[in-house]
Steps between C-alpha positions, in 0.01 A plus 500: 500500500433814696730650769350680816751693717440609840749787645520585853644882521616582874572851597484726769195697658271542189783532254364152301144726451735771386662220251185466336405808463800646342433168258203640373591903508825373265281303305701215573183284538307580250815439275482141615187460476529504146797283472430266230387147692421713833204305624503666834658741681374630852623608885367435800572688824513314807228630748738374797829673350512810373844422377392227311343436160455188260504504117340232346617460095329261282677460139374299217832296466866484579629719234257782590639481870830493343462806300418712744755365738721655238320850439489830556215498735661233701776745509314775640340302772855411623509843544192602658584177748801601584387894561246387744750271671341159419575191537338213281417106532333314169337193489431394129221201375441360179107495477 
């Protein structure tokens, strides 16, 4: 059974746009991106907040999810979230 997450990032002013794009000059998305069992793996920035972007995952199966719960690229977004000041909410569904 697939897994689809959806993340809300909130920030301030446009730093949840800034988020992002330090994800991709790191290479933090492209890194998971090719996460074994990464089905999906894309933001979304909110036309009405600035401050506010959504990631939606989709992941072949638990233990994919699970893997990269528990790796190094999951790592460095904790730190990319937390330079930018971010705040997260996750919704998760089994698809």
């Amino acid at each position: 059974m697939g897994v689809v997450i959806n993340v809300s990032y909130n920030g301030v002013g446009d730093s949840a746009r800034k988020f992002v794009e330090s994800m991709i000059a790191e290479g933090v998305l492209g890194a998971v991106r090719a996460e074994d069992g990464c089905l999906g793996y894309e933001y979304f920035i909110s036309m009405d907040d600035p401050g506010r972007v959504l990631l939606v995952e989709h992941w072949r199966d638990e233990s994919s999810l699970d893997a990269h719960a528990n790796s190094d690229n999951m790592r460095a977004i904790g730190i990319l979230k937390e330079r930018h000041g971010l705040t997260a909410a996750i919704e998760k569904f089994l698809v």
